[in-house]
C-alpha positions in Angstrom: -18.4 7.8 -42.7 -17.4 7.1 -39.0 -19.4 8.6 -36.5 -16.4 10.3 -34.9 -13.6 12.8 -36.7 -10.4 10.0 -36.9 -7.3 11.5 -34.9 -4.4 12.8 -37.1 -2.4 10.2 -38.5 1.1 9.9 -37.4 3.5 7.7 -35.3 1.6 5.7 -33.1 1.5 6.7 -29.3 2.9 4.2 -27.1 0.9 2.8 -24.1 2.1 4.1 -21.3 1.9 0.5 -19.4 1.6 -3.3 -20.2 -1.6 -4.7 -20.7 -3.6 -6.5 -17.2 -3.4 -9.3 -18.4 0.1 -9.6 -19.5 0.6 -7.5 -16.0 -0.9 -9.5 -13.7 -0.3 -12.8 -15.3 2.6 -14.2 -13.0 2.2 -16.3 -10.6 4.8 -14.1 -8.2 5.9 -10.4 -8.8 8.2 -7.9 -7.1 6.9 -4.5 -7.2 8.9 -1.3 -6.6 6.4 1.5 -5.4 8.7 4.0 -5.7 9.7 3.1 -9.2 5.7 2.8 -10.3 5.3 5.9 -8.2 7.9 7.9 -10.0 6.8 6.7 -13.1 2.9 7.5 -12.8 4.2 10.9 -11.6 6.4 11.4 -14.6 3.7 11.4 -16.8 3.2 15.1 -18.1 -0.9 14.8 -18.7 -2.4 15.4 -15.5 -6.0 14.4 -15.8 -8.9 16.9 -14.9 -9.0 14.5 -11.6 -5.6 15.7 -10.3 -4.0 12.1 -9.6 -3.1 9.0 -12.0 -3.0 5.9 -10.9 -2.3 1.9 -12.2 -3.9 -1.2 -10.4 -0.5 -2.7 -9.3 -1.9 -6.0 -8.8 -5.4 -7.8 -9.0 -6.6 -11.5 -8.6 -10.1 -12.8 -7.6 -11.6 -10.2 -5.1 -8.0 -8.3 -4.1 -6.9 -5.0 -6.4 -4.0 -3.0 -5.3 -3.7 0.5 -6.9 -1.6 2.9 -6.5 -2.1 6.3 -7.0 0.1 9.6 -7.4 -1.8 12.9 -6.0 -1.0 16.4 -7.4 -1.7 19.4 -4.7 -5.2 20.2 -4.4 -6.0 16.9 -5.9 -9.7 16.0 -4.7 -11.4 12.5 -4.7 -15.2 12.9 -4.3 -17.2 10.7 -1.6 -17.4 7.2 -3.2 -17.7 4.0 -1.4 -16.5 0.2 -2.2 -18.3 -3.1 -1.3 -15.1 -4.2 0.4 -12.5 -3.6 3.5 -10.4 -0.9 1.8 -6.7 -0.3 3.0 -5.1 3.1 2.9 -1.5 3.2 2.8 0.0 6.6 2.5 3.5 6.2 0.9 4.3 9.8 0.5 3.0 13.5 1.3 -0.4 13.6 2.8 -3.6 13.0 2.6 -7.3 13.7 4.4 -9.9 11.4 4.4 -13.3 12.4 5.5 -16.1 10.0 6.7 -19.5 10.8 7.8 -18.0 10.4 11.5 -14.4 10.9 11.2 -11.7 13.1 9.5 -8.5 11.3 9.4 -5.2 13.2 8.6 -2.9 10.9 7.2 1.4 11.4 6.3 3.6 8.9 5.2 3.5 5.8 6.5 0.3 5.9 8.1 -2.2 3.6 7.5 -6.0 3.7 7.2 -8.4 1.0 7.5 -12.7 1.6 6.3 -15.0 -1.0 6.4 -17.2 -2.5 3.7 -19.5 0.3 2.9 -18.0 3.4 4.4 -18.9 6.4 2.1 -15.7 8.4 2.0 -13.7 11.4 0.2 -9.9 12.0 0.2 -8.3 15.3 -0.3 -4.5 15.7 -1.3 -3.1 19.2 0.1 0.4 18.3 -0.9 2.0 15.3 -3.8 1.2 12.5 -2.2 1.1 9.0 -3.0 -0.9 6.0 -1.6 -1.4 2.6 -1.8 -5.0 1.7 -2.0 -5.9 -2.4 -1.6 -9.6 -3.4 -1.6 -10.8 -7.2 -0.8 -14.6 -7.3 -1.7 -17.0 -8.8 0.2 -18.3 -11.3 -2.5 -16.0 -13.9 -3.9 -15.4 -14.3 -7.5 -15.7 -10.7 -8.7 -13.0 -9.1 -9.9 -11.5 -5.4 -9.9 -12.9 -3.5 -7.4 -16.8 -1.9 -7.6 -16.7 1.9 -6.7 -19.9 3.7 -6.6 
């Protein structure tokens, strides 16, 4: 008997993106942010977070994400053992250190060192471009605490 209740059968539910490994597999890629952007925000299921978002590219200590905020969306004080980039695409964005608030529109960029605890509120759609290169080599994706 399995441990969990098994989910209704019926058609299968497609993924809603390739597999990393398949998607970061070239050796060169094109990416259209405004295509992924539009597609992350097409997706109906808006998660308890407020925002969705897809790792656009990762190798060795670099991920790129990119992420679609709804209104309101909140992302609570975190910080990343690596030089994080913050790229607002579209909309706005705050991001609030312990010594600095930072309002940030379109095509405004944000740089925080190794460390920095942070939070980022979305008062409008927005989306951003997030890369992080972490401090130690060889570890990949991108450690959050």
């Amino acid at each position: 008997m399995p441990r969990f209740p098994l989910p209704p059968s019926g058609p299968a539910i497609p993924p809603l993106r390739e597999h990393p490994r398949d998607r970061f597999r070239a050796s060169e890629r094109v990416i259209d942010l405004r295509r992924s952007a539009a597609q992350l925000r097409s997706d109906e299921r808006i998660p308890p977070s407020g925002h969705r978002q897809i790792a656009v590219h990762r190798r060795g200590s670099v991920t790129v994400a990119l992420f679609s905020f709804e209104a309101g969306s909140v992302l609570k004080e975190h910080r990343v053992d690596g030089l994080v980039s913050v790229h607002v695409l579209r909309g706005a964005i705050e991001v609030h250190t312990a010594t600095e608030s930072h309002a940030l529109h379109g095509g405004q960029l944000l740089f925080l060192a190794p460390g920095v605890p942070h939070d980022l509120h979305a008062p409008m759609p927005s989306d951003v471009l997030v890369t992080i290169h972490l401090e130690r080599e060889g570890r990949a994706g991108a450690e959050v605490h």
